[in-house]
N, C-alpha and C positions, 0 to 999 in steps of 0.2 A: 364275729364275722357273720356269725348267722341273724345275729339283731340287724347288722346294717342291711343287707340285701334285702332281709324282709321289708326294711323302711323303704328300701330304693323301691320295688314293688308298689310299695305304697304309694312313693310320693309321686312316681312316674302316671300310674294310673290316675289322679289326682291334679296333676300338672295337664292330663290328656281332656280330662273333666270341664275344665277350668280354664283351658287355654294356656297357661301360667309360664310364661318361661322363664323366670327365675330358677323355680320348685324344678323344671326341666332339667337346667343347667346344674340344678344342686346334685341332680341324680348323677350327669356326668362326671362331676366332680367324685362322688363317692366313689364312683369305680377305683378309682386311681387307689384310695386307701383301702379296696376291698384285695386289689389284686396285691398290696404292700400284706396283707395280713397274710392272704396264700404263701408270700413268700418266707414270713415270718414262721407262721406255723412249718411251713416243710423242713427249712431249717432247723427249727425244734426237734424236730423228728427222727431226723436223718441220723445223727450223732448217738440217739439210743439207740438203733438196730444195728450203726457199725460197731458201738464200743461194749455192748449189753446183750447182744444176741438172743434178743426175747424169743419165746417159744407158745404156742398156742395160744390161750387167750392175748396175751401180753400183744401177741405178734397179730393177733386177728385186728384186735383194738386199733392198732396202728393203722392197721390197713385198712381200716373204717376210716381214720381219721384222714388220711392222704386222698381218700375216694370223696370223702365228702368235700374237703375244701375244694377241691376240681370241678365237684357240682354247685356248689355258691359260687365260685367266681363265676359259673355261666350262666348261674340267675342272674347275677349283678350283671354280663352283658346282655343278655335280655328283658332286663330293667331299663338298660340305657336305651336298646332301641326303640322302646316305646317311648321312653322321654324327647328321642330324635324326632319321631314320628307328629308326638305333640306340637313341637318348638314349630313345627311347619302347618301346623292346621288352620284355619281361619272358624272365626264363630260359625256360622253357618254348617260348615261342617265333620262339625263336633255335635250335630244332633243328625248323621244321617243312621241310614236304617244300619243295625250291628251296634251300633255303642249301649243301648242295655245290655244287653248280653253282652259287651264287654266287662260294664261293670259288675254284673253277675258270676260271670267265671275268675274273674280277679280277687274276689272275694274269695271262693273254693280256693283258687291256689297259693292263695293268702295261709289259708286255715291251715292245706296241706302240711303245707313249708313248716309251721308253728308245730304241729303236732308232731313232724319228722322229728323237728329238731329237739322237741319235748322227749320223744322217745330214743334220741339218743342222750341226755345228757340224766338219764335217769335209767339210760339202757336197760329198758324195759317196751317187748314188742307188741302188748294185747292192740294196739292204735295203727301198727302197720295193716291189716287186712281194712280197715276203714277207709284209709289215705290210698290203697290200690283200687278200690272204688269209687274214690272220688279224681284220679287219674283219668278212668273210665267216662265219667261224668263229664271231665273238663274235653277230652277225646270225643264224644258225642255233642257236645254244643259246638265244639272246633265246625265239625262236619258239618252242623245246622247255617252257621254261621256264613261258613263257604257257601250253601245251595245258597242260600239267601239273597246272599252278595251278588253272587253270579245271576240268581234273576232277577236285579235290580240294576246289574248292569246290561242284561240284554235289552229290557225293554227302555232304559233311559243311558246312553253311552257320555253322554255327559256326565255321567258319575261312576267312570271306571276310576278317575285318578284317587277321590275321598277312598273310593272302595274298597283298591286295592292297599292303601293306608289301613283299616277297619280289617282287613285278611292280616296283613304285616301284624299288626298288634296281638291278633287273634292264636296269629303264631306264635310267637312270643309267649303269651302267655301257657301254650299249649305244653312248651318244650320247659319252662319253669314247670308245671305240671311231672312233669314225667323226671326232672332231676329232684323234685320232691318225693317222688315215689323211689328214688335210686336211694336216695340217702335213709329212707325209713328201711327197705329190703336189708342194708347193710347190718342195719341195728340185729337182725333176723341172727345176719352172717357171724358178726360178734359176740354175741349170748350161746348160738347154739351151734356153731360152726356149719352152718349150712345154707347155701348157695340157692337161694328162692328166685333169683333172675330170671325170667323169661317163664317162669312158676304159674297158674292158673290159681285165682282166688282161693280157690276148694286147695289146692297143695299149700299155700301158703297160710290158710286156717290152721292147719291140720299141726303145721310145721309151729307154730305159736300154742296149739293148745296141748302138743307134745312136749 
């Protein structure tokens, strides 16, 4: 599950590149088998805690594992709306001002996602304090992104409509961002039973090198 969204990711930003709406539509299509995997895995789930009554790790595990698929399936729909976003662009503007910087922060939330999910499937947290920094990173080009836009559309108002497309995505990518930082915190909560949410970098160092 966590392979396909990071592709959706991929190929949406890529589809937005390119214009491509094929690679667009393929995105859409995947949702449908990301949200069929949510159901699958919950299902999985649900039958050990009624018939097994796990207990501490066992039970934390779980609960990672119900948290995280709820944050993939809303990458995957914030994959698809950048794919919607693409299917409607024209050449021209797919080069206006914000789409470096889209491809640049697409990359980070790319890595993010990779390295969450590295860190849980090896449940091991030294990579969460990295990925809560690069949240950071993607939260401050978000902001950059917006002034930008916005003085681009005061002085030329013909390009509110591209613009506010270039913000859409921007978002998008921001809010992937931060379910990528939900799912590395989790790996925190699972190993060492403690709840780094809402945490300040310096506590959650602290909390990995304890």
């Amino acid at each position: 599950m966590g392979r396909m969204v990071e592709y959706q990711i991929r190929y949406a930003v890529e589809a937005l590149r390119r214009g491509d709406v094929a690679l667009a539509k393929r995105v859409a299509e995947d949702e449908l088998k990301v949200n069929q995997l949510e159901r699958q895995i919950d299902e999985a789930c649900t039958p050990v805690i009624a018939r097994r009554s796990p207990a501490a790790g066992d039970l934390r595990f779980l609960m990672m594992v119900y948290k995280t698929i709820t944050d993939l399936e809303r990458v995957g729909d914030e994959a698809k709306k950048i794919a919607l976003v693409a299917r409607g662009l024209h050449l021209s503007e797919r080069v206006s001002p914000g789409f470096p910087e889209i491809r640049v922060v697409s990359a980070v939330v790319i890595d993010m996602l990779r390295r969450a999910l590295d860190s849980l499937a090896r449940l091991e947290a030294q990579d969460v304090p990295d990925v809560v920094r690069q949240d950071q990173e993607v939260d401050d080009s978000f902001k950059a992104i917006l002034r930008q836009l916005l003085t681009y559309m005061i002085e030329d108002p013909r390009t509110i409509s591209r613009s506010i497309d270039v913000i859409f995505v921007a978002k998008a990518l921001e809010r992937i961002g931060d379910h990528a930082k939900n799912i590395s915190e989790y790996v925190i909560y699972t190993i060492l039973g403690k709840d780094v949410r809402h945490g300040t970098i310096e506590e959650i160092e602290a909390a990995v090198k304890g």
